[in-house]
PyMOL CGO cylinders between C-alpha atoms (Angstrom):
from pymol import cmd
from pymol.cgo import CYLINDER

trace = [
    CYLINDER, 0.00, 0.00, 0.00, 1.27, 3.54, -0.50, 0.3, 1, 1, 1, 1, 1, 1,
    CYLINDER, 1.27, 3.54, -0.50, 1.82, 6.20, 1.46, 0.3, 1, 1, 1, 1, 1, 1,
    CYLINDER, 1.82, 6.20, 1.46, 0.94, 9.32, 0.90, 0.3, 1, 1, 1, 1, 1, 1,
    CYLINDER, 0.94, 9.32, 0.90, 4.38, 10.60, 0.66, 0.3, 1, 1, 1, 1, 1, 1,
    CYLINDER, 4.38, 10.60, 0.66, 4.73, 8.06, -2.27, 0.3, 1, 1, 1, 1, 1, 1,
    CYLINDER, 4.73, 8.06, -2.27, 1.58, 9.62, -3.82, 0.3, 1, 1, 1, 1, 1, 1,
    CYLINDER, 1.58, 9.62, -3.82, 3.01, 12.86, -3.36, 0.3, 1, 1, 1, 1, 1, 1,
    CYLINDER, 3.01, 12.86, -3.36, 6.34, 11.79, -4.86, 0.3, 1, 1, 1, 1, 1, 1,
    CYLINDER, 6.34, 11.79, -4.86, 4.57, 10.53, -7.57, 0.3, 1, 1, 1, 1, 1, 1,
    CYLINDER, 4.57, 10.53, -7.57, 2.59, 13.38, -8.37, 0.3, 1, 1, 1, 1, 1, 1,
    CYLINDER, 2.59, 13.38, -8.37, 5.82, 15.47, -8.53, 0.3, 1, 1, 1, 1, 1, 1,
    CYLINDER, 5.82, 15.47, -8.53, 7.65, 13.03, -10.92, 0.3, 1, 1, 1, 1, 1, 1,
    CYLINDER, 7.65, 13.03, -10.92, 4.57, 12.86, -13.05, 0.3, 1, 1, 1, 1, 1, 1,
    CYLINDER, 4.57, 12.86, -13.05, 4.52, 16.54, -13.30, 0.3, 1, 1, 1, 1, 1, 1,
    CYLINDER, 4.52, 16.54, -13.30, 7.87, 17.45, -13.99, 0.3, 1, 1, 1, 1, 1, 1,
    CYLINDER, 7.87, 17.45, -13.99, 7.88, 14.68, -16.69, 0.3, 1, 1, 1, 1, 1, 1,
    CYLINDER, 7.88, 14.68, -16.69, 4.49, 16.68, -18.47, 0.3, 1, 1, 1, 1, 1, 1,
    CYLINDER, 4.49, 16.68, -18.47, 5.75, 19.89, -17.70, 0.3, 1, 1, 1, 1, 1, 1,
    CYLINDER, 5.75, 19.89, -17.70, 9.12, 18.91, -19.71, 0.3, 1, 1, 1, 1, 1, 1,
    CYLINDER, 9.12, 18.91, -19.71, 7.29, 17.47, -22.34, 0.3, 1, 1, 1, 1, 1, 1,
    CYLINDER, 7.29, 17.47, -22.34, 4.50, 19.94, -22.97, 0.3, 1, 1, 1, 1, 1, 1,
    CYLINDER, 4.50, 19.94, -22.97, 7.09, 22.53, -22.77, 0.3, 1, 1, 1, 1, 1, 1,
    CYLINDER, 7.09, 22.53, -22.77, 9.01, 20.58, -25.71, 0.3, 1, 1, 1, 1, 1, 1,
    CYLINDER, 9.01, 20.58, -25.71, 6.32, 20.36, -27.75, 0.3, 1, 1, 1, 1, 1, 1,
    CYLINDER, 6.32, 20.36, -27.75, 5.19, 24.11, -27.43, 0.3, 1, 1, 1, 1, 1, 1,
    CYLINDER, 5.19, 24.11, -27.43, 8.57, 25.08, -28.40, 0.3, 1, 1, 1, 1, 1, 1,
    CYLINDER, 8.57, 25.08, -28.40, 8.22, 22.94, -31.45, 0.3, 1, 1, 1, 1, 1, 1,
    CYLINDER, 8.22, 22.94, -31.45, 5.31, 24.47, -32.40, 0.3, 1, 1, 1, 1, 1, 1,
    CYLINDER, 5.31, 24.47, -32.40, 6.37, 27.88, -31.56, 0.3, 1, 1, 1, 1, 1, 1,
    CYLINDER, 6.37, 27.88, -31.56, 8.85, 27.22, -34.15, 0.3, 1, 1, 1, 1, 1, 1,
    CYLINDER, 8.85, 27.22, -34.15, 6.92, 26.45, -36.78, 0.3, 1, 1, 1, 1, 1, 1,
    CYLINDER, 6.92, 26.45, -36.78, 4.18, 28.71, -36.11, 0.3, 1, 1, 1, 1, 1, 1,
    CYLINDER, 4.18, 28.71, -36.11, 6.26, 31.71, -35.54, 0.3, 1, 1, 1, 1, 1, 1,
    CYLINDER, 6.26, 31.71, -35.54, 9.07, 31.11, -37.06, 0.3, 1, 1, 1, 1, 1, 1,
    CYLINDER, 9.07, 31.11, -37.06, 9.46, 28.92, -39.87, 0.3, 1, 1, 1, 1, 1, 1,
    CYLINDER, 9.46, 28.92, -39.87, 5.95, 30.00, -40.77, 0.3, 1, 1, 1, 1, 1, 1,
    CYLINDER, 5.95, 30.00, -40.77, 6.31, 33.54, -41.06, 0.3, 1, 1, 1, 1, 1, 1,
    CYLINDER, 6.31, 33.54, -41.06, 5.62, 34.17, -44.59, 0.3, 1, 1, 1, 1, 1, 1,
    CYLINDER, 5.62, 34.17, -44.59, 2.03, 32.78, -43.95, 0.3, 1, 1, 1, 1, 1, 1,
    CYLINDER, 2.03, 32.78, -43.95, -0.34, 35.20, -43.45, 0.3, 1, 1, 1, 1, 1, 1,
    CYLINDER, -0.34, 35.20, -43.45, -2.31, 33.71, -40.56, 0.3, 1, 1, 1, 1, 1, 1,
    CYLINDER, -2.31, 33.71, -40.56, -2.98, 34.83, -36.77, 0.3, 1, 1, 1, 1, 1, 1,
    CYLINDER, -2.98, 34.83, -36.77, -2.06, 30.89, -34.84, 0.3, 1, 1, 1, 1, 1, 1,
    CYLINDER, -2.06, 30.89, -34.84, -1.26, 28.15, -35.80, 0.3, 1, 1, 1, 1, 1, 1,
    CYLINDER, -1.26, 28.15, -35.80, -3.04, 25.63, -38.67, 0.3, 1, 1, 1, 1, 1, 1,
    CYLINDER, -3.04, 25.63, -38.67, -1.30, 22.38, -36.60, 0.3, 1, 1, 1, 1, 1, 1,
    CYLINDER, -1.30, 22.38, -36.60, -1.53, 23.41, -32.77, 0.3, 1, 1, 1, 1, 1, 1,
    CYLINDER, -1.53, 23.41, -32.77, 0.93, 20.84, -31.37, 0.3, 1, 1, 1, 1, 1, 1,
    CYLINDER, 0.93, 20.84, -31.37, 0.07, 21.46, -27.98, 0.3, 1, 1, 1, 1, 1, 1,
    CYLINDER, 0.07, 21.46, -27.98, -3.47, 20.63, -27.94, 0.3, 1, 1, 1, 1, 1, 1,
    CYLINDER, -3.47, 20.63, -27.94, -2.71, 17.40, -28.38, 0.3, 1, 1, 1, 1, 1, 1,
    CYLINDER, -2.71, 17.40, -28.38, -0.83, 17.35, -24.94, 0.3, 1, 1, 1, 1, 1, 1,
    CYLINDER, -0.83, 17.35, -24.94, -3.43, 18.91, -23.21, 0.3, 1, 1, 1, 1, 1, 1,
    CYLINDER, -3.43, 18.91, -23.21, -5.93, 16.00, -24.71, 0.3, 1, 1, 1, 1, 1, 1,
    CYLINDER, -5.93, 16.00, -24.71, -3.83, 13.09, -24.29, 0.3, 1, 1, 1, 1, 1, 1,
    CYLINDER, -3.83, 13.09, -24.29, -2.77, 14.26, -20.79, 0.3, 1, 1, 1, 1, 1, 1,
    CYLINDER, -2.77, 14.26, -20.79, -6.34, 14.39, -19.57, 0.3, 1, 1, 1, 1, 1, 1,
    CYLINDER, -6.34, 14.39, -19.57, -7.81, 11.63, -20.92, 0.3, 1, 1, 1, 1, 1, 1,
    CYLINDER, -7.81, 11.63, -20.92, -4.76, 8.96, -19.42, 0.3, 1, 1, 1, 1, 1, 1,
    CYLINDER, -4.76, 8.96, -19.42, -3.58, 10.87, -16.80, 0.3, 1, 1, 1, 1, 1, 1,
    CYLINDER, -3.58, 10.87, -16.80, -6.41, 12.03, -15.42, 0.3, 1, 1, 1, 1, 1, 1,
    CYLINDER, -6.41, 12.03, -15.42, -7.27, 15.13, -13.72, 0.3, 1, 1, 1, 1, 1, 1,
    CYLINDER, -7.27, 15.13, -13.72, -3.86, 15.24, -11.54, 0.3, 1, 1, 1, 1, 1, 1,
    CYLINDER, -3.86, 15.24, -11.54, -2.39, 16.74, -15.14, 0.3, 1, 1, 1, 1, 1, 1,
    CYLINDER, -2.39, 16.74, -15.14, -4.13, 20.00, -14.76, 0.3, 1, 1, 1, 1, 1, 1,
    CYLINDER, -4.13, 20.00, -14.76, -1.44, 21.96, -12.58, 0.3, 1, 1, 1, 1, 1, 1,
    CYLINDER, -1.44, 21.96, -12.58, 1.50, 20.77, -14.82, 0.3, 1, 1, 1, 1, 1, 1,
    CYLINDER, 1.50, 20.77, -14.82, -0.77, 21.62, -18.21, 0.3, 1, 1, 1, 1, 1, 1,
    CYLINDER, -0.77, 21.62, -18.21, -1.53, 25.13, -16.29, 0.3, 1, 1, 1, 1, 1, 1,
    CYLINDER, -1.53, 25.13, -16.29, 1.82, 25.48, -15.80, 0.3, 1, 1, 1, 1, 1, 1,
    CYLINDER, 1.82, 25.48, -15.80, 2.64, 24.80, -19.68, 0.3, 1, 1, 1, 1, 1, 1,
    CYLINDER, 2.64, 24.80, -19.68, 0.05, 26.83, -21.02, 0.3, 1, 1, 1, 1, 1, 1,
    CYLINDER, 0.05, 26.83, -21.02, 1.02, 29.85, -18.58, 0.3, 1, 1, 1, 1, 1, 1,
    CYLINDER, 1.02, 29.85, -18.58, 5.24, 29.85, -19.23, 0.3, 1, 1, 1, 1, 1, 1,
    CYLINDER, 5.24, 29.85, -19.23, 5.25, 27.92, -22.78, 0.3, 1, 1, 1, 1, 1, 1,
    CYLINDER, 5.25, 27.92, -22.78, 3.94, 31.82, -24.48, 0.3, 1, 1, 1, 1, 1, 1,
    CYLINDER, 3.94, 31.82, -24.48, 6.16, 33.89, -21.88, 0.3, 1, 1, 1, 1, 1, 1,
    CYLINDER, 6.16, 33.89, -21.88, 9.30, 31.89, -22.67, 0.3, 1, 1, 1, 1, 1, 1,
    CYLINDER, 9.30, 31.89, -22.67, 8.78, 31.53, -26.12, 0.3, 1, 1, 1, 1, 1, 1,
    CYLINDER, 8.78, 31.53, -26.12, 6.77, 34.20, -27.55, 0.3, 1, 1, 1, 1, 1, 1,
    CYLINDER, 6.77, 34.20, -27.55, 5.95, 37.15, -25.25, 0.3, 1, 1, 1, 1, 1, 1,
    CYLINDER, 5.95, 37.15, -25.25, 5.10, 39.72, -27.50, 0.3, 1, 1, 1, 1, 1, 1,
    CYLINDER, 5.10, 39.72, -27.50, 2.12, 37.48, -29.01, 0.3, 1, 1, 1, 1, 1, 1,
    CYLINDER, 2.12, 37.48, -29.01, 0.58, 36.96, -25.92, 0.3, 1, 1, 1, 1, 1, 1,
    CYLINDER, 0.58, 36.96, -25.92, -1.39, 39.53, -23.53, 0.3, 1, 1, 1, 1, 1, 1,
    CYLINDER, -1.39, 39.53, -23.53, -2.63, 39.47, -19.93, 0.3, 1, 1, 1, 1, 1, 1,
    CYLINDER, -2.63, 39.47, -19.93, -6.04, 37.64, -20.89, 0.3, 1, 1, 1, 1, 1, 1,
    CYLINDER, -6.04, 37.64, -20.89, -4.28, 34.64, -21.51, 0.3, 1, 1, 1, 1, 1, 1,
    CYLINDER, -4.28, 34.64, -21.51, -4.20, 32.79, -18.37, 0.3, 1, 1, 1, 1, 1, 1,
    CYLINDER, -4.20, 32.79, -18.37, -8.11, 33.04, -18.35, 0.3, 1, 1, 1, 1, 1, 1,
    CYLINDER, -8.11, 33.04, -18.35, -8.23, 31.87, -22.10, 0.3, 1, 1, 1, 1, 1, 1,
    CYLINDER, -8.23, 31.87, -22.10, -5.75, 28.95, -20.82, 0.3, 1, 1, 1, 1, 1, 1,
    CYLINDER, -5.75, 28.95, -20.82, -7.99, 28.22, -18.10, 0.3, 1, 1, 1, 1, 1, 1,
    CYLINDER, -7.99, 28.22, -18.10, -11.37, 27.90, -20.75, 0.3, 1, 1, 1, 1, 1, 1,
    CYLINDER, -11.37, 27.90, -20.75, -8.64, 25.66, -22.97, 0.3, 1, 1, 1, 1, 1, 1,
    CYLINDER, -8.64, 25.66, -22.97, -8.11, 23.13, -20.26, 0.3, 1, 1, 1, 1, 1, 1,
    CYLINDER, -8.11, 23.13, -20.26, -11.60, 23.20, -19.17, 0.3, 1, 1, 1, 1, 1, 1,
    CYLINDER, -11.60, 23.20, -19.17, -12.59, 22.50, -22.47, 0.3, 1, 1, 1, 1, 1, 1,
    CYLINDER, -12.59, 22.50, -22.47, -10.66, 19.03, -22.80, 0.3, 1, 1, 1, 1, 1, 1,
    CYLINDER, -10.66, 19.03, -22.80, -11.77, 18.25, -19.18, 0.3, 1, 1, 1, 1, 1, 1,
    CYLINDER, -11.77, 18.25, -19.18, -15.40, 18.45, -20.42, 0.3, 1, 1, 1, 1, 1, 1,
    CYLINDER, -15.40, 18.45, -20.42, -15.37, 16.61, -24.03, 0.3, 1, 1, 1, 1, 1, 1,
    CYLINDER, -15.37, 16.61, -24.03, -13.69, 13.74, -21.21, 0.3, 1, 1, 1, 1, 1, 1,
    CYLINDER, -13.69, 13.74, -21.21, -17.05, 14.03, -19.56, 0.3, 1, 1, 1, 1, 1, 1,
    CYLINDER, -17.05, 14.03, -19.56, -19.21, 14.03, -22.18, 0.3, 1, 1, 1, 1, 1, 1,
    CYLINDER, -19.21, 14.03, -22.18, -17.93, 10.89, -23.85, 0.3, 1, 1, 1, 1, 1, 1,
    CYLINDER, -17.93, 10.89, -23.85, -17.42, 9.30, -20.36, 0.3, 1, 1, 1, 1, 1, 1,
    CYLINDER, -17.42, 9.30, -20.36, -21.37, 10.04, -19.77, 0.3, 1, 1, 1, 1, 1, 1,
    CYLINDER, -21.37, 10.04, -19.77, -21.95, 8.94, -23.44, 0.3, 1, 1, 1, 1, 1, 1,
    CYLINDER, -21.95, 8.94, -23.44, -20.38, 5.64, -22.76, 0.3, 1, 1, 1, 1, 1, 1,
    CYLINDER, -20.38, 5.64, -22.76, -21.74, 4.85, -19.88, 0.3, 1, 1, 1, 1, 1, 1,
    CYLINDER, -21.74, 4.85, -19.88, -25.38, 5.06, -21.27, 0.3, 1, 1, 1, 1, 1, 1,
    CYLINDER, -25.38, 5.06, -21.27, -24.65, 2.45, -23.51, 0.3, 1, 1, 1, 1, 1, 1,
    CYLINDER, -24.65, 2.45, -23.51, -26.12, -0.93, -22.66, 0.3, 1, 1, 1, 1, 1, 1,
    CYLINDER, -26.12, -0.93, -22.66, -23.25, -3.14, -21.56, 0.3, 1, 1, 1, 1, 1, 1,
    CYLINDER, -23.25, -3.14, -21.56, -20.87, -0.81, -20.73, 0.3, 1, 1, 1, 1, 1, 1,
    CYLINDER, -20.87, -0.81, -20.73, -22.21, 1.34, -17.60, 0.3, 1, 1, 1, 1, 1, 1,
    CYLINDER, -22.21, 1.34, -17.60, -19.85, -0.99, -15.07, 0.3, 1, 1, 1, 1, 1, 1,
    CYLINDER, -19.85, -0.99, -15.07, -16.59, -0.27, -17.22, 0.3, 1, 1, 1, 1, 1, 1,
    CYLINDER, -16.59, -0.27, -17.22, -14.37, 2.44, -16.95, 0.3, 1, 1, 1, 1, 1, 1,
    CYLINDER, -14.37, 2.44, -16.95, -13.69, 4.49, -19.60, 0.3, 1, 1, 1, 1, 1, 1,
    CYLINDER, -13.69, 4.49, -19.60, -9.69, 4.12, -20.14, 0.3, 1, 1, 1, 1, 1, 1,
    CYLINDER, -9.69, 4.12, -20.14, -9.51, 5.44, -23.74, 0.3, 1, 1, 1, 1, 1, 1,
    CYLINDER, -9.51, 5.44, -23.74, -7.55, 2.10, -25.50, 0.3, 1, 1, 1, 1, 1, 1,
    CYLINDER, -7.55, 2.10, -25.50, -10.35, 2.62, -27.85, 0.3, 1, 1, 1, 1, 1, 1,
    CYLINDER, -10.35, 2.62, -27.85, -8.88, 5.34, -30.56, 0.3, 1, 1, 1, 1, 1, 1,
    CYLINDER, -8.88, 5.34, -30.56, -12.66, 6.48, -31.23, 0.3, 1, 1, 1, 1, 1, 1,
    CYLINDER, -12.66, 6.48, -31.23, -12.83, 7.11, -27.91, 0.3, 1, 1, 1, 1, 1, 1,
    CYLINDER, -12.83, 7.11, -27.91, -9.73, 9.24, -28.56, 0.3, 1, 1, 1, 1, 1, 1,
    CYLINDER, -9.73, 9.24, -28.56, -10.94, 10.83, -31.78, 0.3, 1, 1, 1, 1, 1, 1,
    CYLINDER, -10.94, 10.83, -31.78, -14.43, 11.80, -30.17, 0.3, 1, 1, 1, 1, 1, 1,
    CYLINDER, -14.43, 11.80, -30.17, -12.40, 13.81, -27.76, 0.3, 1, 1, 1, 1, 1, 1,
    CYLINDER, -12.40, 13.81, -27.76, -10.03, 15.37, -29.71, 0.3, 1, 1, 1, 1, 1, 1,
    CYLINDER, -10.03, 15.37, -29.71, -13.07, 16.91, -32.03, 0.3, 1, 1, 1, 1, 1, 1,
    CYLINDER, -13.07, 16.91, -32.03, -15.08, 17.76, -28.90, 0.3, 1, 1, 1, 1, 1, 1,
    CYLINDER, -15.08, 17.76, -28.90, -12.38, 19.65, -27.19, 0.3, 1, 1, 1, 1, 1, 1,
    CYLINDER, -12.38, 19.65, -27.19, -11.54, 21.67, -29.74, 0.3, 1, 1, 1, 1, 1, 1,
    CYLINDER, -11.54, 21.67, -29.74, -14.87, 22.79, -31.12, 0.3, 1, 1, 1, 1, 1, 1,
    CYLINDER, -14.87, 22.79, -31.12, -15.30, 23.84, -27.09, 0.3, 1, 1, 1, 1, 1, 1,
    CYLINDER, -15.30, 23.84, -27.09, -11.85, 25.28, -27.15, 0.3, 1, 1, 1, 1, 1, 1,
    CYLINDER, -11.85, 25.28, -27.15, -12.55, 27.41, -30.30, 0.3, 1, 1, 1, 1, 1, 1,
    CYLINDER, -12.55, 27.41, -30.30, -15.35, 29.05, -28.89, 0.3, 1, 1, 1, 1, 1, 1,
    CYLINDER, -15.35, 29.05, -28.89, -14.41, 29.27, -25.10, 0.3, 1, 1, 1, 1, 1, 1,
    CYLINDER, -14.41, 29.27, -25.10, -10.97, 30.69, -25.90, 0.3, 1, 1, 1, 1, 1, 1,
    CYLINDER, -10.97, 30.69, -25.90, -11.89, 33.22, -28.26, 0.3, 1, 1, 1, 1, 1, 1,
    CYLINDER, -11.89, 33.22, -28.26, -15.00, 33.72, -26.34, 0.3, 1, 1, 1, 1, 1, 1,
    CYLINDER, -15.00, 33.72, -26.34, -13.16, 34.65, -23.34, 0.3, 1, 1, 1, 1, 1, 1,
    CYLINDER, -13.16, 34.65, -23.34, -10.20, 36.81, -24.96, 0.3, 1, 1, 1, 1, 1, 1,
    CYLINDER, -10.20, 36.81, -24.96, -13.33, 38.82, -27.13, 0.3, 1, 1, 1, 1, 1, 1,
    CYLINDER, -13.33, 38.82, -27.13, -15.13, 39.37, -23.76, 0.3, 1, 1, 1, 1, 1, 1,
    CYLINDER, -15.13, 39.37, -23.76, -11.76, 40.32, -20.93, 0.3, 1, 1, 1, 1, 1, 1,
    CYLINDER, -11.76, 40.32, -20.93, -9.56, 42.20, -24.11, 0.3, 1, 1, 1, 1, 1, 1,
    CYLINDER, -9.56, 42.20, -24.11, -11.83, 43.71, -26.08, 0.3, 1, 1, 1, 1, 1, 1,
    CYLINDER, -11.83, 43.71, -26.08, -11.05, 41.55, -29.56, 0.3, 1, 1, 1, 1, 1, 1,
    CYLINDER, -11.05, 41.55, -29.56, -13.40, 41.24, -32.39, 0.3, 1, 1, 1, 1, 1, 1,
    CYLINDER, -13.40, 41.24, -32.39, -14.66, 37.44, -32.33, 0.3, 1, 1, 1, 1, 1, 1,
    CYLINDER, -14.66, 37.44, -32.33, -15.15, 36.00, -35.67, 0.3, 1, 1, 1, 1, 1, 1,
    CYLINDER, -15.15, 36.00, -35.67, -16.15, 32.57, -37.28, 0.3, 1, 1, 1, 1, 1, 1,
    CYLINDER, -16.15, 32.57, -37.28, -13.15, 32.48, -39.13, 0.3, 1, 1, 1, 1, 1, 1,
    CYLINDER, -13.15, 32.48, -39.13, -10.66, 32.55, -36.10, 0.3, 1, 1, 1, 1, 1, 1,
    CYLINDER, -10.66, 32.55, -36.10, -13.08, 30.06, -34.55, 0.3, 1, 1, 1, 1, 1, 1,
    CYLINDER, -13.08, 30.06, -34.55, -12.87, 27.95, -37.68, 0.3, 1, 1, 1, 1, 1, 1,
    CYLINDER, -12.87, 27.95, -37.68, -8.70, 28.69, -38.11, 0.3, 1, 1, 1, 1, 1, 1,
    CYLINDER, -8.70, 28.69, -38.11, -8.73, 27.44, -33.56, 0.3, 1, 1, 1, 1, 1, 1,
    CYLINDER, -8.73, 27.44, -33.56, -10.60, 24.63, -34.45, 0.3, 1, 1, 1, 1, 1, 1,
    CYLINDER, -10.60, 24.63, -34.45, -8.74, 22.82, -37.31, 0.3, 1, 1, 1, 1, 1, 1,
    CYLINDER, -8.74, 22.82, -37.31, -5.94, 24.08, -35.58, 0.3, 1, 1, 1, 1, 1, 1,
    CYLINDER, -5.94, 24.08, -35.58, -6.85, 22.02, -32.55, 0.3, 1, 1, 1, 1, 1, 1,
    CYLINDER, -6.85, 22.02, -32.55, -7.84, 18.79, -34.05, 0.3, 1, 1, 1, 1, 1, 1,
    CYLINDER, -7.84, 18.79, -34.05, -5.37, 18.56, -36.75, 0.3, 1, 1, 1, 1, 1, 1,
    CYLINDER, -5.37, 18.56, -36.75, -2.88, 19.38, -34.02, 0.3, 1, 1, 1, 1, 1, 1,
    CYLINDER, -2.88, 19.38, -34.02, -3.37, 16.42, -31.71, 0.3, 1, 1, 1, 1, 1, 1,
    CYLINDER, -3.37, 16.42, -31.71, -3.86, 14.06, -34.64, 0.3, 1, 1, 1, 1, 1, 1,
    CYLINDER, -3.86, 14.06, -34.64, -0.07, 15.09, -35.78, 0.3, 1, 1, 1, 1, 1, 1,
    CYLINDER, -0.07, 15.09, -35.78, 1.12, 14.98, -32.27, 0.3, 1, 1, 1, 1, 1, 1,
    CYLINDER, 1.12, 14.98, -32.27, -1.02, 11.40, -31.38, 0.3, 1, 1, 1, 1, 1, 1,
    CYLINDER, -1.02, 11.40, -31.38, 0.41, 9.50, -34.96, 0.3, 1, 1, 1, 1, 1, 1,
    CYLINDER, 0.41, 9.50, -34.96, 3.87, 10.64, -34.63, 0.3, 1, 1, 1, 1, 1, 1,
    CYLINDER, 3.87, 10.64, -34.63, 4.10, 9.90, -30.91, 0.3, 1, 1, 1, 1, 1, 1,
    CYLINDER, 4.10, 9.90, -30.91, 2.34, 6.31, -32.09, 0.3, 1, 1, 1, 1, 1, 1,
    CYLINDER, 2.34, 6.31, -32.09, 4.88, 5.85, -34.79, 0.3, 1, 1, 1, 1, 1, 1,
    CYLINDER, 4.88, 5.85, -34.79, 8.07, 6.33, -32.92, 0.3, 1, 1, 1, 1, 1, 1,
    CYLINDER, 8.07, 6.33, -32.92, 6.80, 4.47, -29.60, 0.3, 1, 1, 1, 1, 1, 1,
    CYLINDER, 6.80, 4.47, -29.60, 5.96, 1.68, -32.91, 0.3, 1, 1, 1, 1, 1, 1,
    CYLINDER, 5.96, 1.68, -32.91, 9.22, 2.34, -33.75, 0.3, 1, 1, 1, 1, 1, 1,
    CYLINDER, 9.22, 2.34, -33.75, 11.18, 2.20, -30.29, 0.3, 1, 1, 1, 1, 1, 1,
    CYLINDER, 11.18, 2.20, -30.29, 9.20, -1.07, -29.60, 0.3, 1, 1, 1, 1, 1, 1,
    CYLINDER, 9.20, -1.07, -29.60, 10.08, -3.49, -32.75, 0.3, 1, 1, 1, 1, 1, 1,
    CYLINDER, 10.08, -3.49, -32.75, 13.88, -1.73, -32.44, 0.3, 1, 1, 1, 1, 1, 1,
    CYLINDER, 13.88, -1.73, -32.44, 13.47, -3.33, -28.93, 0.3, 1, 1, 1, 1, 1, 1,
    CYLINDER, 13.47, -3.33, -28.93, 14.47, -0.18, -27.72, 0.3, 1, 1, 1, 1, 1, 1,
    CYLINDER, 14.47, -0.18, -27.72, 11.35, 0.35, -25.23, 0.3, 1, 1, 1, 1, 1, 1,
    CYLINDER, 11.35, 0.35, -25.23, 11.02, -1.92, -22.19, 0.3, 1, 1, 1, 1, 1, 1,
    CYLINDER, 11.02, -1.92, -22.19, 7.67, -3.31, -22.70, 0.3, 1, 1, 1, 1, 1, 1,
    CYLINDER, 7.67, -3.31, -22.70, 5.92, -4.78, -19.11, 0.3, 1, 1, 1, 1, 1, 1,
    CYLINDER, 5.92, -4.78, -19.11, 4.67, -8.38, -18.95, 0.3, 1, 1, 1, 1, 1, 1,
]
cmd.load_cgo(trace, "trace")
């Protein structure tokens, strides 16, 4: 059995770990989105990267994830970007998160009103599952965010940015989620991951 100083331990390792590797994968994206992409003439990113930590962090972590995400989606635009981003974005980060946390609910609540399946958990092996997510969370992200960042700095909210947050979102995680798959793929027919038995 452990002890809550384990737990606590635990929790601490876990973080630092997502902290690292959201911050990795923002500063990827930051990359491409600010710099190698410069010539486009967007506002964001077509491929946001980091939504697809924020999903996949949720839905197998659990709700623990939250404070390291925060923490990611807080520091990630300061260190990388600071000019782009403005005091309304910790609230806009807080609606982003929320988002995810609810599409988890919704297809938790979904599944469980299917015959068969009210006495098993939800643990999101199945990629639809995954998928149903991923497109929930960032239609609610679209609107929440921009919602929030038209209403606290005074921003004009359009369809299009909504449209240009969504894809962003979705496409985002699905880049993130099949090239995680396909090196992990990799890493385990190399027989370079330990694999438990």
């Amino acid at each position: 059995m452990k002890t809550f100083r384990s737990h606590w331990t635990d929790f601490i390792i876990a973080s630092l770990a997502l902290y690292a590797f959201g911050m990795m994968v923002y500063a990827v994206w930051s990359y491409l989105a600010f710099v190698g992409l410069d010539k486009m003439e967007w506002v964001g990113s077509l491929i946001y990267l980091p939504h697809g930590v924020r999903v996949m962090a949720i839905c197998y972590f659990g709700y623990k994830s939250i404070p390291a995400l925060y923490a990611v989606e807080i520091t990630g635009p300061i260190m990388v970007y600071p000019e782009q981003y403005f005091d309304v974005w910790p609230f806009a980060s807080v609606a982003s998160l929320l988002s995810v946390v609810a599409a988890c609910e919704i297809v938790k609540w979904s599944n469980s009103n299917v015959k068969g399946t009210i006495f098993m958990p939800l643990n999101f092996t199945n990629y639809r599952s995954l998928v149903l997510v991923i497109v929930l969370s960032g239609l609610m992200n679209a609107i929440s965010a921009n919602l929030v960042t038209s209403l606290l700095a005074d921003i004009d909210l359009s369809v299009r940015v909504i449209a240009r947050f969504f894809v962003g979102d979705v496409l985002g995680s699905f880049v993130l989620i099949l090239f995680l798959s396909a090196l992990f793929t990799t890493l385990r027919v190399n027989r370079l991951l330990v694999q438990d038995k």
